[in-house]
C-alpha positions as MATLAB code, in Angstrom:
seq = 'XXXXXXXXXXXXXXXXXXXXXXXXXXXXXXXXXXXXXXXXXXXXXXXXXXXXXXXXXXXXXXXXXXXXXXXXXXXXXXXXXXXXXXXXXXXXXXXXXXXXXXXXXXXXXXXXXXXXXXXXXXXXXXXXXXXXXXXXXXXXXXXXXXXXXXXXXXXXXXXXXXXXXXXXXXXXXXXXXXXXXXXXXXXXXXXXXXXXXXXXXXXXXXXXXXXXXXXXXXXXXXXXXXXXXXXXXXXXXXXXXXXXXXXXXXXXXXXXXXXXXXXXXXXXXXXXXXXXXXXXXXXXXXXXXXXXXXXXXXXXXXXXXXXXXXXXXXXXXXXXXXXXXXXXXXXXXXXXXXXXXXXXXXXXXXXXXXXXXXX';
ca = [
       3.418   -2.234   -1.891;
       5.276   -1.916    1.580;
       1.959    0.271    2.734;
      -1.547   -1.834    3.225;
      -4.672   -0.724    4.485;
      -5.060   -2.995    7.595;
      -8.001   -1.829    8.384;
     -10.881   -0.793    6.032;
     -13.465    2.179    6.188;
     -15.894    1.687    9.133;
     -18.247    3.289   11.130;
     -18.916    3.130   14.838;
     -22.248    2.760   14.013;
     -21.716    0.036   11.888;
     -19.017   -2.466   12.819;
     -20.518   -5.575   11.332;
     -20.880   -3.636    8.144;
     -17.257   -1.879    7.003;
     -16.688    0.102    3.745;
     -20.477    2.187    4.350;
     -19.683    5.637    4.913;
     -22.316    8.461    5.451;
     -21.544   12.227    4.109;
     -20.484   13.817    7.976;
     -20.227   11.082    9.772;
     -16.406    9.877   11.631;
     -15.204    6.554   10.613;
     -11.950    5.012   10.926;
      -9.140    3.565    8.893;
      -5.581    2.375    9.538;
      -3.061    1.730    7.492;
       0.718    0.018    8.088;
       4.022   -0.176    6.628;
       4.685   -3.933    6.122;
       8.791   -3.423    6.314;
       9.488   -3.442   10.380;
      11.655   -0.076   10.297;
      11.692    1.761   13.407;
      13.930    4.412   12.677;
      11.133    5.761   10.541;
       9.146    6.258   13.469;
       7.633    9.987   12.729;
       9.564   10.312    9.300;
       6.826    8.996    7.539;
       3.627   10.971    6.912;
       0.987    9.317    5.374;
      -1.965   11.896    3.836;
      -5.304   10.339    2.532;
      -6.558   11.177   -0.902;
     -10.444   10.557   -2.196;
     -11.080    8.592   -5.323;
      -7.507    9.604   -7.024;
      -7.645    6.908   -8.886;
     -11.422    6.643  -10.478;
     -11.433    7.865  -13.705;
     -14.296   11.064  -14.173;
     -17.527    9.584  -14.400;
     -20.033   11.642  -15.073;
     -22.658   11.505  -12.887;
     -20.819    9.664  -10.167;
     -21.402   11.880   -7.238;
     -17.561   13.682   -6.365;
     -16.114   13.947   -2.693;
     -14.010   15.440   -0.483;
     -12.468   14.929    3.149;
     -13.400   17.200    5.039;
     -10.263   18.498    6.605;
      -6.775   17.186    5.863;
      -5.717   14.254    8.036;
      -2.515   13.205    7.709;
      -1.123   11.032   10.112;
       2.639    9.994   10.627;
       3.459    6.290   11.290;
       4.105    5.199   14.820;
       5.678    2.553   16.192;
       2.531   -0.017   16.710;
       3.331   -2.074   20.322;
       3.535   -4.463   21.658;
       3.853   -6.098   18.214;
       6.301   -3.613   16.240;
       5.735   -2.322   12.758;
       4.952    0.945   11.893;
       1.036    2.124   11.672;
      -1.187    4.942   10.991;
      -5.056    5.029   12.745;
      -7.148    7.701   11.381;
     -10.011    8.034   13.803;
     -11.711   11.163   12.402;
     -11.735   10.813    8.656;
     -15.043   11.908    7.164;
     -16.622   12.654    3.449;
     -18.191   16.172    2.396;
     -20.057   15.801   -0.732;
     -18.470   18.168   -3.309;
     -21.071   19.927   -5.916;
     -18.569   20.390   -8.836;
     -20.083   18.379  -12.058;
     -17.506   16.407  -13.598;
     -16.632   16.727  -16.880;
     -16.163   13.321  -18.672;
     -16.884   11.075  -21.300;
     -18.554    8.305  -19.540;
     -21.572    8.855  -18.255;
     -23.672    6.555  -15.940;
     -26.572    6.747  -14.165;
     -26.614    4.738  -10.872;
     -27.921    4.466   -7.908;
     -25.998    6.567   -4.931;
     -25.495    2.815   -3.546;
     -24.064    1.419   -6.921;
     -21.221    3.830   -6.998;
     -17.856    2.407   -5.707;
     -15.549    4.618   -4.605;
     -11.702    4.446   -2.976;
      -9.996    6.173   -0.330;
      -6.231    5.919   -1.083;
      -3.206    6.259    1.025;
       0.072    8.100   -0.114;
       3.370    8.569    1.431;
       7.113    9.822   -0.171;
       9.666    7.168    1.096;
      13.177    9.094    1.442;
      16.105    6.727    2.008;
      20.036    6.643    1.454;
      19.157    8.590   -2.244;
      16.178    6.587   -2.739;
      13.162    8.563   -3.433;
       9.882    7.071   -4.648;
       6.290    7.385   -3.510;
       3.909    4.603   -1.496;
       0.611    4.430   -2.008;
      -2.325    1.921   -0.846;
      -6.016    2.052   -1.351;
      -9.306    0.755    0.733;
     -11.379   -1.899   -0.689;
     -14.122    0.171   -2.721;
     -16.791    1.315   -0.157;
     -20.071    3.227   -0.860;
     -20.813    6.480    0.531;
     -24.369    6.889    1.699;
     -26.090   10.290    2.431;
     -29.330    8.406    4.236;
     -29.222    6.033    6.847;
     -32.176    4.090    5.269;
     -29.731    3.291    2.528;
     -27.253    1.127    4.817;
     -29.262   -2.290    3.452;
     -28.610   -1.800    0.127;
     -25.184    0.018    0.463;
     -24.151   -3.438    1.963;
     -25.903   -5.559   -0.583;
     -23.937   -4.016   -3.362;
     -20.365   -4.442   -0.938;
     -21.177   -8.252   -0.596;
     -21.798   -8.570   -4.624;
     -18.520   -6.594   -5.384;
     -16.726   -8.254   -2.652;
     -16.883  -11.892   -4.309;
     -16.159  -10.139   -8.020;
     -13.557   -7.463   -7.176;
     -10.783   -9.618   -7.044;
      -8.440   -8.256   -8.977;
      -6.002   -5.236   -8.723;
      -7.065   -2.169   -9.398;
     -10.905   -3.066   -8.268;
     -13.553   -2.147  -10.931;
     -15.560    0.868   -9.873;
     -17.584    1.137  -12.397;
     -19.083   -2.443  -11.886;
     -22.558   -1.922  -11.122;
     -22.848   -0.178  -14.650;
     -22.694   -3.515  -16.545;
     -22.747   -5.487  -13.382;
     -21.966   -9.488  -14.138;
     -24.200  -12.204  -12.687;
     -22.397  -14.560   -9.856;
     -22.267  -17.679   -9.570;
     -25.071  -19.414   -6.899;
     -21.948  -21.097   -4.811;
     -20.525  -18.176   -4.201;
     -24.202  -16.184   -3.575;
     -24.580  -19.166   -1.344;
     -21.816  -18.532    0.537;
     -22.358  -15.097    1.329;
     -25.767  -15.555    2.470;
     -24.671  -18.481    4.563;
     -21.853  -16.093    6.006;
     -24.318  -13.606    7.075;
     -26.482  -15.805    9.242;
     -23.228  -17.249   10.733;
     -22.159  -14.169   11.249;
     -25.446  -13.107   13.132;
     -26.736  -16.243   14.586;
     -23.872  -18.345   14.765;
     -25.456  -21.193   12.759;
     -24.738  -21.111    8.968;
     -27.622  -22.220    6.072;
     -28.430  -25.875    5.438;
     -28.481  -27.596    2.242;
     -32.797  -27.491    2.682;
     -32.391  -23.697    3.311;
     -30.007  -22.734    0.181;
     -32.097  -24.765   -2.100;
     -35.326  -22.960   -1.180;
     -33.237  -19.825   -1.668;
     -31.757  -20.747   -4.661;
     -35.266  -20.810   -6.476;
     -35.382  -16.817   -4.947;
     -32.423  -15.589   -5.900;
     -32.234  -17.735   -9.534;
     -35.842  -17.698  -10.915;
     -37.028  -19.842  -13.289;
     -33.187  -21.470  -14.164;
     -32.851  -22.301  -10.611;
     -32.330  -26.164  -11.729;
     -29.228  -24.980  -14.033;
     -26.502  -25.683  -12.391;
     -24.114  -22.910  -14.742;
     -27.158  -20.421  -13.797;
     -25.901  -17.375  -12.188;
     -27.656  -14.637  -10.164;
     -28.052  -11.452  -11.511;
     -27.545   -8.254   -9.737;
     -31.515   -7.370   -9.910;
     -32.382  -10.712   -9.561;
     -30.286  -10.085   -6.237;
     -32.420   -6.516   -5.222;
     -35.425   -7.504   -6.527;
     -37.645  -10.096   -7.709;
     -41.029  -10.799   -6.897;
     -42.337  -12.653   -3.785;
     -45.718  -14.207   -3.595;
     -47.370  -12.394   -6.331;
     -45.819   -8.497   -4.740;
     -42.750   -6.633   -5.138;
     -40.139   -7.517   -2.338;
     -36.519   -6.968   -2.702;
     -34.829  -10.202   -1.950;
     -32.037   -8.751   -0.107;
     -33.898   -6.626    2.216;
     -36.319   -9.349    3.357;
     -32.986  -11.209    3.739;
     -31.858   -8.201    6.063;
     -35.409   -7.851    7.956;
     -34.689  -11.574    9.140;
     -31.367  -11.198    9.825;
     -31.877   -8.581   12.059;
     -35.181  -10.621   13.410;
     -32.568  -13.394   14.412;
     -30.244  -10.863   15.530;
     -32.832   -9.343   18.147;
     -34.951  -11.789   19.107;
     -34.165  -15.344   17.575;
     -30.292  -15.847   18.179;
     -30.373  -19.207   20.615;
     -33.393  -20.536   18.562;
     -31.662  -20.436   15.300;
     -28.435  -21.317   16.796;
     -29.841  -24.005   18.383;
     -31.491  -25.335   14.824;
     -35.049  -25.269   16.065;
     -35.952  -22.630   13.303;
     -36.741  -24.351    9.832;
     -36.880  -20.582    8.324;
     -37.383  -21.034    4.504;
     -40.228  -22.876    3.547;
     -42.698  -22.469    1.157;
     -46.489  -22.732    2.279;
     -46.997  -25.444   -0.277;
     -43.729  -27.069    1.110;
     -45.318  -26.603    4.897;
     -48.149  -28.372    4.079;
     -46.048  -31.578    2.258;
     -44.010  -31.511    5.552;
     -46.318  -31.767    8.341;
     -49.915  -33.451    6.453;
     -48.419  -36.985    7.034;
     -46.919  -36.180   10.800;
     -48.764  -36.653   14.123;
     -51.709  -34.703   15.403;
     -49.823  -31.143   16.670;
     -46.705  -31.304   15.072;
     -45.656  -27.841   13.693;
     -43.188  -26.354   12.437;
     -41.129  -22.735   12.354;
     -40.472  -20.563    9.406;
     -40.178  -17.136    8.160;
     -42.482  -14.918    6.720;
     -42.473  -15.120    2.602;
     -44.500  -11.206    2.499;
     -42.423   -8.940    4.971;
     -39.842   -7.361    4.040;
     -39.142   -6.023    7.982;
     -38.666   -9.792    8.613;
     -41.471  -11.616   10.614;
     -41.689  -15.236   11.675;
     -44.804  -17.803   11.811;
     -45.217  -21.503   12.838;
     -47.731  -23.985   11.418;
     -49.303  -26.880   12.744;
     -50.659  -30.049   11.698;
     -54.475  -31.495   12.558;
     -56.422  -34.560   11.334;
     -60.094  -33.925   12.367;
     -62.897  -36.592   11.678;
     -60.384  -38.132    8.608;
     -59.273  -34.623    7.435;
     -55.927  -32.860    7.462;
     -55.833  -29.760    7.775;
     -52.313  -27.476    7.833;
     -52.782  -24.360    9.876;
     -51.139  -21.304   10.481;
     -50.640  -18.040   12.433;
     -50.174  -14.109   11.234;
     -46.689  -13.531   11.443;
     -44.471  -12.198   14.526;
     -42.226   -8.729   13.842;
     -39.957   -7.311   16.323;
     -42.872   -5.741   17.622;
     -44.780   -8.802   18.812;
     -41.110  -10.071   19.770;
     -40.259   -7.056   22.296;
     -43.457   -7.599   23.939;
     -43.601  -11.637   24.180;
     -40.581  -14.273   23.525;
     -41.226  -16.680   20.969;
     -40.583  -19.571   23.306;
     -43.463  -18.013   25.264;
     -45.429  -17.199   22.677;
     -45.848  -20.971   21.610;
     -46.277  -21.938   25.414;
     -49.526  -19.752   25.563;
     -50.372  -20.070   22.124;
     -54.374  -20.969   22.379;
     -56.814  -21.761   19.722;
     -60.554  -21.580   20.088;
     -62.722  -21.296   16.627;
     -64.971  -24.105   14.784;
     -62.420  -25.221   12.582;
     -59.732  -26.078   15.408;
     -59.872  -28.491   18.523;
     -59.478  -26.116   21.561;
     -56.625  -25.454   24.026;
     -52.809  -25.398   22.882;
     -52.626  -27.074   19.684;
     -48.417  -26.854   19.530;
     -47.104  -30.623   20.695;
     -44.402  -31.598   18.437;
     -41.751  -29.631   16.807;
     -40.629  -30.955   13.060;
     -40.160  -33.781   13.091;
     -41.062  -35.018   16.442;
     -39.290  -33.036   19.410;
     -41.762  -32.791   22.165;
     -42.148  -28.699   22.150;
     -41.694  -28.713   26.133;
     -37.761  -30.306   25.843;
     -36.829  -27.454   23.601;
     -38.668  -24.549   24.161;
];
């Protein structure tokens, strides 16, 4: 098609996060004609239609824009082309039931939904009509469902390949592949902290996100696996503790994990096998397994009398971040109790980076 969507769906709110639109809220689109005619500069008017291509589902929630925005295509400069920016688009939920034969039951976040672009071409006796659709977006009514809203864009994002995109995937939805789970997870902590996973990182969240088959390599994730598994013997959705850190690292942790001072994902068990052999203070930096708000924790080696012992601290939210750095944090950390050696326990950072060079 000579009309593409050049830019998708997105809220002001949420520019890291396009296609997640909330029922009344402005987001912006633009679209362009690919074939550099100027003389169609304001002959073209381009209208946006909701979902008119999904199929009735029943049970997939129906919507309308709220006013009609038709745009005509300008002359984009300095570049040339022709273009169309709709700045004031939004979604009213429509209460009409539909009447179909397939029915589905998912959750408001599941359902994919397009907006498409049409616009009647009139040339020299040539007639014919243009269209071009958005990537499928989901349309939120809840601000609290923006984490999972983008969970379910990611999964269909390395699926929906093809042409026309599947909208009804999340009914049977298929597992993916871990190198391609493994590079969207990567992407999002480049895309926050600047520093992508590391081979030690992906394989302790390959276990997560895989289960018991994480040793197969033809193993793929499934979509609940991806939602929701269990953490440490409690319910945790694996994708919003992925979040809470994110936006940890986002907030408060940026240079740090940047910088690759951060180990992150550990297991306790694995903490201890690190650090029991290493010198007297050496400790290490990881993420809390048990919060799903994202918290981190350090733990430190000691070898008392002929004993190791592996200790470690309650973990630090956003809250204990706003009020204290972490780099200052371990500068005043203290310990005074029987079962510790008193004063600053923190020396060297995994393996052996004296703690005052880097923090």
């Amino acid at each position: 098609s000579a009309l593409v969507v050049e830019k998708q769906p997105v809220m002001a709110s949420l520019p890291q996060r396009p296609q997640i639109v909330k029922t009344g809220v402005r987001f912006t689109v633009s679209v362009r004609f690919l074939a550099n005619l100027p003389r169609f500069k304001y002959q073209l008017r381009v209208k946006p239609e909701f979902d008119k291509l999904l199929k009735p589902v029943r049970g997939f929630r129906q919507f309308r824009i709220s006013k009609d925005d038709s745009k005509v295509l300008d002359e984009d400069t300095p570049g040339g082309g022709l273009v169309a920016e709709f700045c004031h688009m939004s979604l009213k939920e429509a209460k009409a039931k539909v009447k179909g034969t397939t029915e589905t039951r998912l959750g408001v976040t599941e359902e994919l939904h397009l907006v498409t672009f049409v616009t009647e071409f009139r040339h020299a006796g040539l007639e014919c009509t243009i269209e071009a659709s958005s990537l499928p977006l989901v349309v939120i009514s809840s601000s609290n469902q923006v984490v999972s809203a983008w969970a379910s864009i990611m999964w269909c994002s390395a699926l929906c390949t093809g042409d026309p995109a599947n909208l009804s995937l999340f009914v049977e939805p298929p597992p993916l592949p871990w190198t391609q789970l493994s590079q969207l997870l990567s992407w999002q902590f480049l895309t926050v902290g600047r520093r992508q996973l590391d081979p030690d990182q992906l394989s302790h969240l390959r276990e997560k996100f895989l289960g018991e088959d994480f040793q197969n390599s033809s193993t793929g994730a499934s979509f609940s696996r991806w939602v929701f598994s269990e953490i440490l013997g409690s319910a945790l959705e694996n994708w919003i503790w992925i979040d809470g850190i994110l936006e940890l690292i986002k907030k408060h942790l940026v240079n740090l994990w940047k910088e690759g001072l951060i180990m992150g994902f550990v297991s306790r068990k694995g903490t201890k096998e690190l650090l029991r052999d290493k010198e007297n203070g050496t400790f290490l930096l990881r993420f809390s397994e048990s919060s799903k708000e994202g918290a981190i924790t350090f733990s430190w080696v000691e070898h008392i009398n002929g004993e190791t012992q592996v200790h470690a601290v309650q973990p630090y939210t956003s809250n204990e971040l706003s009020l204290m750095s972490l780099p200052r944090i371990l500068h005043h950390f203290n310990v005074k109790s029987q079962n510790c050696s008193s004063g600053n326990p923190l020396l060297y950072l995994y393996p052996r980076i004296p703690k005052d060079s880097v923090f």
